[in-house]
N, C-alpha and C positions, 0 to 999 in steps of 0.2 A: 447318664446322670452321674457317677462316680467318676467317671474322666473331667465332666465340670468341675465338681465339687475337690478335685484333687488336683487339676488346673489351679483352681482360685487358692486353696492353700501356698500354692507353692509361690506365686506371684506374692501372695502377704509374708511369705517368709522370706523372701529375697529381699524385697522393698526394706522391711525389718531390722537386717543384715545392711544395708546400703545408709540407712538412719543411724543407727547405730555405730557402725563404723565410720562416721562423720565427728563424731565427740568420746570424751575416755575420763572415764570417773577416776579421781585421784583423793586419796582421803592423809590430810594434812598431818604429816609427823615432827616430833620437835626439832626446831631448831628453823623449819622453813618459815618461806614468806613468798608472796607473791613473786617478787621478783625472780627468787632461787628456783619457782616452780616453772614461771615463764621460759628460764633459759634451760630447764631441766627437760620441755615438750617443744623446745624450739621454736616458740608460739611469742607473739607480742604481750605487755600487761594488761592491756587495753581490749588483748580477744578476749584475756578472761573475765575482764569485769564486764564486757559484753554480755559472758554470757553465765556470771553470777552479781548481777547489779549489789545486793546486798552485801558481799565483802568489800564494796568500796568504800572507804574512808572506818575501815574498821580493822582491830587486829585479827589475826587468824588463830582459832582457838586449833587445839588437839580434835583426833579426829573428825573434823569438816569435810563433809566430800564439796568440791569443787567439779562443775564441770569444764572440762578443757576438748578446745577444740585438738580434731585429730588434723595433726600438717597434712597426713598424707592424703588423706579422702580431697586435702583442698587443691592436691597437686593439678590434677585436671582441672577445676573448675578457673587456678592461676593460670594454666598456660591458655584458658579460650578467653579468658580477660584480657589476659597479656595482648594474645593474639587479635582481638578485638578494638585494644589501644593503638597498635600498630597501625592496620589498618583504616582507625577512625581519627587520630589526632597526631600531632606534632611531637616529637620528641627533643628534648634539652640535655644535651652533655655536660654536667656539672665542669666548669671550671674555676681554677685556684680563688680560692676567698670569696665565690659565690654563696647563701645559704637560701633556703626555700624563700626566706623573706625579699631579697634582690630577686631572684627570679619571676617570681612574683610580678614585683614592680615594673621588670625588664619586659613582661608582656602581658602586662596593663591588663590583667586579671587580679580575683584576691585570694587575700593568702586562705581561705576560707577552701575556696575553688579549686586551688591547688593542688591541697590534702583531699579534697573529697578525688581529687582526681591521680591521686599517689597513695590509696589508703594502706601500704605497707611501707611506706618511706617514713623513717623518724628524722625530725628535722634536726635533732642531735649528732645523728651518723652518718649525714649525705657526705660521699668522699668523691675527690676529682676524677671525672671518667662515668659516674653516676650515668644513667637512664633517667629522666621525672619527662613525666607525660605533661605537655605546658595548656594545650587549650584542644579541643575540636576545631579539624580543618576548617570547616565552614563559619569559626570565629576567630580566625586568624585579623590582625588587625594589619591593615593596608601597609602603615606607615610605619617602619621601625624604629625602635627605641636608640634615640641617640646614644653613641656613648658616654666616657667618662672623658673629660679632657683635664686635663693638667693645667691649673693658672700660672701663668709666671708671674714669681713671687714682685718683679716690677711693676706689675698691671696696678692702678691705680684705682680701677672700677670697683674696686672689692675693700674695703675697708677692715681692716683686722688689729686687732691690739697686739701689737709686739711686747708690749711688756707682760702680755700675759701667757701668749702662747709664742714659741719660739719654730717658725715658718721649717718645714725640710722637706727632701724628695717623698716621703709616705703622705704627704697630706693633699690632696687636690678636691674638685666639685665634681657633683655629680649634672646632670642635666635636671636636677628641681632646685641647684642651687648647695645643696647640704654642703656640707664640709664634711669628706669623707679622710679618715686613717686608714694606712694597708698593713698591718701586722708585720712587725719583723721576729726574728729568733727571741725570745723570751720575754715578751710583752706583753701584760696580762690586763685585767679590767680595770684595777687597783692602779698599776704602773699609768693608763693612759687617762684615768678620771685625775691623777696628781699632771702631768703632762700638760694637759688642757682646761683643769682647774674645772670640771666638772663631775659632778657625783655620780656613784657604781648606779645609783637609782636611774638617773636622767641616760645615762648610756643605755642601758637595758631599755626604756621606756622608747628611747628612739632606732634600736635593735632587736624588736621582741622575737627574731629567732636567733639570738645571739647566743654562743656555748660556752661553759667555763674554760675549758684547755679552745685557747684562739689558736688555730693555726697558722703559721707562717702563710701571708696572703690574703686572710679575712680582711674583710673591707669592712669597718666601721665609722659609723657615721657621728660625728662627735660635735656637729653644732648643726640645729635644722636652718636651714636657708642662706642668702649670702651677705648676711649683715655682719655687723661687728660679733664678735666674741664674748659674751657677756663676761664679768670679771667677777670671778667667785670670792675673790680673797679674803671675805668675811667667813667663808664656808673650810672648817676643816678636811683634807681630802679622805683622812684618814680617818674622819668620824665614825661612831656603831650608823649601822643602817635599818630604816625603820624595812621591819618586812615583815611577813604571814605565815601563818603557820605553814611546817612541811604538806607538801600536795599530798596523796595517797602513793602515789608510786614512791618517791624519795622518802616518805618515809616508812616504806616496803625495802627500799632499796638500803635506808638506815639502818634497820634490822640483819639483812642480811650479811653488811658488813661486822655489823656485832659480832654475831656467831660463830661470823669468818676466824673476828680477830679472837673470839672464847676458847676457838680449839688450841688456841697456843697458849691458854694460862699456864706455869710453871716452867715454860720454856727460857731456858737461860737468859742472862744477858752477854750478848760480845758487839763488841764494837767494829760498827760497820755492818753487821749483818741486816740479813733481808731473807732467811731461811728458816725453816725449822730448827737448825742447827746452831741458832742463837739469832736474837735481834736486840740493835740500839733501839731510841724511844722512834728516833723517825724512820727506819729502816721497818718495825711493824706498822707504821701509816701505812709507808709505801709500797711495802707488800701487800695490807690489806686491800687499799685502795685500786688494786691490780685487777684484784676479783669482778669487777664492775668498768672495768677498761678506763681508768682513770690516773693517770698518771701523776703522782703529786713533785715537786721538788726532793732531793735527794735531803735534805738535810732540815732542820728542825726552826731557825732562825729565815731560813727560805722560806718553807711554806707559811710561815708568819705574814708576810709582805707577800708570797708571791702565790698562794694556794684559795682561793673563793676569795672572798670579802670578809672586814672585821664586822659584828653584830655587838648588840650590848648584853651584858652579861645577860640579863632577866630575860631576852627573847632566847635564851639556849636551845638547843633541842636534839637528842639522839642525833649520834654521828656527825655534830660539828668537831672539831679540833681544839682540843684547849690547852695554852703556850703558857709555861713557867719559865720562869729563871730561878735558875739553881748554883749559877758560877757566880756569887756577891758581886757581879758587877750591873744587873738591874736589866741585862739583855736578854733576849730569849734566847736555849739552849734546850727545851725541853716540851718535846709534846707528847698528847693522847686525846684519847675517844671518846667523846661522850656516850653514856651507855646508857645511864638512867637520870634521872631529876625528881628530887622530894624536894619543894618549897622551896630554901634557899640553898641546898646542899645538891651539891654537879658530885655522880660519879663517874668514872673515865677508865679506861683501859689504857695504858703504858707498857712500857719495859724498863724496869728500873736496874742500875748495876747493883743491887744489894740483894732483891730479889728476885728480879726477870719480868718474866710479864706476869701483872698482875693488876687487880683492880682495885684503886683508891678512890677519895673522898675528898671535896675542897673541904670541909672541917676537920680534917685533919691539920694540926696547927702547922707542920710542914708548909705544905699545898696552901694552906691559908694565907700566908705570909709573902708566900712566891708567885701568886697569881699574877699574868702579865693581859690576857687578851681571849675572846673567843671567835673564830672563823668559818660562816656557813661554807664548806664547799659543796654541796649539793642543792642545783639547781633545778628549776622549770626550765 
């Protein structure tokens, strides 16, 4: 009888131990955020709002315990998954300017299916040489996906406005017709909506796994099917964009940049910097924006045109970028962070040469006078 009853203990205390060691309480100290916590347990955002539904869409107070999955208890149960993929479905080797949404397409599954069948792949981060599991053997489809072919720009089948869009090697069809763009060196959303004279909205809407930094070789699709070209010219390219509030992660991930950039208040100014050791105004973007694998433009009149998309003032929101001109010639020269918003008053994080980095105010009659623009780069 005591052999059972000390059997059965021991089996509840292991089991215990086995549950337990599956998840790890973390209790929130200032300054984090979701994001900072996810890369702090090497976990996704989306395990922890798994498996705290209520901090979604809400800030993180002091002291919250959060549960977080533990990576390591899931190391086995990845590799008999992994191992289970292998041997039950297809696999796809990411190649250049492929994203989840093409592949997708490339085998006539959806993008739904995809993710259910990639649940650790972010369609943000897929890099060339990538693993994604495409379908189950036994739904493999007979007939494969045509490729891409190239029109010559002589073919007459194909009706296109030359006055509006100017024909080159990056543009060709796809096999449903699209008018696809292939990314060259420093061609952003902004550059290819002025290009083709269609809006950052209508690109995204016909791209929805499309990323802010385009790499050299994304394939973007910039007119659906093979008709003419509609002619936007009524439509400015550089207009604000109507959009929606920050999602919960980016603006998890808005925060996090914040406190990035707070740790450097009073740090000098020097020119050219991106150190602790001194920062210009766009040298702390670019260093901030580091923190989040984000690479912005090296310089301040750059990320103007070449960093997210312009918004209008009134949609603001933590962690856009907001451009003054400071040199009386009306250009921009000058950026920073948005940090907070009272009603009509933007405050921002900079580096200024007078005092370094520090936090100012658009009513500030300065800032008041010099306001040029504001730019979401933080995307879905």
């Amino acid at each position: 009888m005591r052999f059972i009853t000390f059997f059965t203990f021991l089996l509840f205390f292991i089991s215990g131990n086995v549950v337990a060691q599956k998840t790890i309480k973390h209790t929130v100290v200032s300054g984090e955020s979701i994001y900072s916590i996810a890369k702090k347990y090497d976990v996704s955002e989306s395990d922890i709002y798994e498996l705290n539904p209520k901090s979604k869409g809400n800030l993180l107070q002091l002291k919250t315990v959060l549960i977080i999955p533990n990576k390591k208890s899931k190391s086995t149960d990845k590799k008999d998954i992994s191992s289970f993929k292998t041997s039950n479905a297809e696999m796809h080797t990411v190649e250049p300017g492929e994203s989840l949404y093409k592949i997708a397409k490339k085998y006539d599954i959806t993008l739904e299916k995809l993710k259910e069948l990639n649940p650790d792949v972010k369609p943000e981060s897929i890099q060339i040489g990538d693993k994604i599991v495409v379908v189950a053997k036994k739904e493999i489809a007979k007939s494969k996906p045509q490729p891409i072919v190239t029109v010559p720009t002589q073919k007459a089948d194909v009706v296109v406005n030359t006055s509006t869009v100017n024909i080159d090697n990056n543009l060709c069809f796809d096999e449903l017709g699209n008018q696809v763009h292939t990314v060259s060196k420093g061609e952003t959303l902004y550059r290819l909506s002025k290009k083709y004279k269609v809006s950052v909205k209508d690109l995204e809407e016909m791209n929805p796994e499309i990323i802010a930094n385009l790499p050299i070789g994304y394939e973007v699709i910039v007119k659906k099917g093979n008709v003419e070209l509609v002619n936007h010219q009524n439509v400015k390219a550089n207009a604000p964009k109507e959009i929606e509030e920050l999602s919960p992660e980016n603006m998890s991930k808005a925060e996090f940049l914040i406190a990035k950039a707070s740790q450097y208040l009073g740090t000098r100014y020097r020119g050219g910097g991106t150190t602790s050791a001194g920062f210009d105004c766009s040298g702390l973007m670019y260093s901030t924006f580091k923190h989040i694998e984000m690479t912005l433009p090296r310089s301040s009149s750059s990320m103007a045109v070449g960093a997210g998309y312009k918004i209008d003032r009134s949609q603001a929101q933590k962690g856009d970028l907001i451009f003054f001109t400071t040199n009386g010639r009306g250009s921009v020269n000058h950026v920073g962070m948005i940090t907070e918003i009272i009603g009509d008053e933007i405050k921002f994080i900079h580096s200024t040469i007078q005092a370094g980095v520090v936090i100012s105010s658009t009513e500030e009659p300065y800032y008041k006078k010099r306001f040029i623009q504001i730019n979401r780069v933080l995307q879905d």
